[in-house]
One Martini backbone bead per residue (centre of mass of N, CA, C, O) as a GRO file, in nm:
protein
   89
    1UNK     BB    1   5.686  15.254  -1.501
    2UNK     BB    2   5.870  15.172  -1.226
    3UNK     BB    3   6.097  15.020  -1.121
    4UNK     BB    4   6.288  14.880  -0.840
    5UNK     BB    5   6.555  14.794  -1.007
    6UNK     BB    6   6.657  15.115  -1.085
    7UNK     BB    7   6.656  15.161  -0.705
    8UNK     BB    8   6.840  14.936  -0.592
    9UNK     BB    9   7.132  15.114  -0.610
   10UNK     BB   10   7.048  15.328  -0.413
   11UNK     BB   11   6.973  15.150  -0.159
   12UNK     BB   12   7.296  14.926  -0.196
   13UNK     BB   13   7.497  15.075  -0.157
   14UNK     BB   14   7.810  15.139  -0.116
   15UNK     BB   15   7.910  15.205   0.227
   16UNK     BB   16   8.175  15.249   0.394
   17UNK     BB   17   8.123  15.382   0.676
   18UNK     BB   18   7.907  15.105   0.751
   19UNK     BB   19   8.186  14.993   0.837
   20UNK     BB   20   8.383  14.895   1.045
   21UNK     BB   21   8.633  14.971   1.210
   22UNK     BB   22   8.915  14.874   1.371
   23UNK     BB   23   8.866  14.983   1.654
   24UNK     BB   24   8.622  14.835   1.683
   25UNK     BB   25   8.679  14.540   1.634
   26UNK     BB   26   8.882  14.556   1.888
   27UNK     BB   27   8.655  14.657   2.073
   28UNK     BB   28   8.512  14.372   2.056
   29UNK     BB   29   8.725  14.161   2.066
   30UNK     BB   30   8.788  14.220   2.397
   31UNK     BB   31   8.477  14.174   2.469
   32UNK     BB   32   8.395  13.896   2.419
   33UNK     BB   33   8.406  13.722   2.680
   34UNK     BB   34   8.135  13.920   2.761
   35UNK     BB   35   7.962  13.796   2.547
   36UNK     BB   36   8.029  13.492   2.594
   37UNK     BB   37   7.902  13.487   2.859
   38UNK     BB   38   7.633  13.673   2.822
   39UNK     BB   39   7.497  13.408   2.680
   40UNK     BB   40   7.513  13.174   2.890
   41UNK     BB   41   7.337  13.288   3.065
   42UNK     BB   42   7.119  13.275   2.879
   43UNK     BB   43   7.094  12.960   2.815
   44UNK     BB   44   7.018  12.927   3.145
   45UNK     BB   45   6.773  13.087   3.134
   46UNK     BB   46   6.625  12.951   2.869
   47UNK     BB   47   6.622  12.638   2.987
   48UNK     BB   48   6.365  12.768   3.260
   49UNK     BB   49   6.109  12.882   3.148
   50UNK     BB   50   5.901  12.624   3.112
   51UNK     BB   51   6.058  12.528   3.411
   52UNK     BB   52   6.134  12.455   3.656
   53UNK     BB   53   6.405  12.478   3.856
   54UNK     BB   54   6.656  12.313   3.937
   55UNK     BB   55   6.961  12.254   4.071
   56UNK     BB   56   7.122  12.257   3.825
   57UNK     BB   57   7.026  12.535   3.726
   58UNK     BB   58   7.097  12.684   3.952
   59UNK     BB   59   7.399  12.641   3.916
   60UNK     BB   60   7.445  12.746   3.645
   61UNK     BB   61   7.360  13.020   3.686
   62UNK     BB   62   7.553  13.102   3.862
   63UNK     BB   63   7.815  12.991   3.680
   64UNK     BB   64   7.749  13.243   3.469
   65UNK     BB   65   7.750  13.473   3.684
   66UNK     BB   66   8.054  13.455   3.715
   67UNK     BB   67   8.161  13.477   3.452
   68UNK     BB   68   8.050  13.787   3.416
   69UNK     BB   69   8.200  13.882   3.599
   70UNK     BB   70   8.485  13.800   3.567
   71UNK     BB   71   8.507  13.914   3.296
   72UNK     BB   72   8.427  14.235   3.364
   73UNK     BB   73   8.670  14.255   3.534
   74UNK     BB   74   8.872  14.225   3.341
   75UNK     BB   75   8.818  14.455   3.134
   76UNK     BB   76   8.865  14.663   3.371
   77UNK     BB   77   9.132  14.607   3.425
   78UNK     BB   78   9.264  14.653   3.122
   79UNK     BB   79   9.113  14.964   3.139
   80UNK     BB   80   9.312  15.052   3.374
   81UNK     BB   81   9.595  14.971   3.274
   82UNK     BB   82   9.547  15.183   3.034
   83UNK     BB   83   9.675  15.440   2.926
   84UNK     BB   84   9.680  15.813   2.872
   85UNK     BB   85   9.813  16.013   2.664
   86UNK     BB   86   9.926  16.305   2.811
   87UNK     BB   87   9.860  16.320   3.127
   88UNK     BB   88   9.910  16.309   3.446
   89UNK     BB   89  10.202  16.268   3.654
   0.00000   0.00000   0.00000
């Protein structure tokens, strides 16, 4: 009978690829503003869920949204105005 363990080192072997690189992690970075609008939102969201939305509700949820705009809009702005080298001039 084999045991479980003789063959849990092949199945959480370290594998380095499987860990994200400096770039990923940069443009992860990059992007967290946009990550944290939209938890903010969900959480604007999950707040009204079991209950009618009262009018502070809604007005979070507007203001969640408008962060959310905001934030993608700084993204697309900061990704637009980044060269791509080697271009045409």
């Amino acid at each position: 009978m084999e045991h479980i363990v003789t063959v849990q080192d092949d199945v959480t072997a370290f594998a380095p690829w499987l860990e994200p690189t400096d770039a990923e992690l940069d443009a992860i970075e990059l992007e967290m503003p946009v990550i944290t609008a939209e938890i903010a939102l969900l959480d604007a969201h999950i707040m009204t869920i079991d209950r009618p939305a009262t009018e502070l509700d809604t007005r979070r949820i507007r203001r969640a949204r408008r962060r959310v705009l905001a934030a993608r809009r700084a993204l697309s702005n900061l990704s637009a105005a980044v060269t791509v080298p080697g271009g045409a001039a």
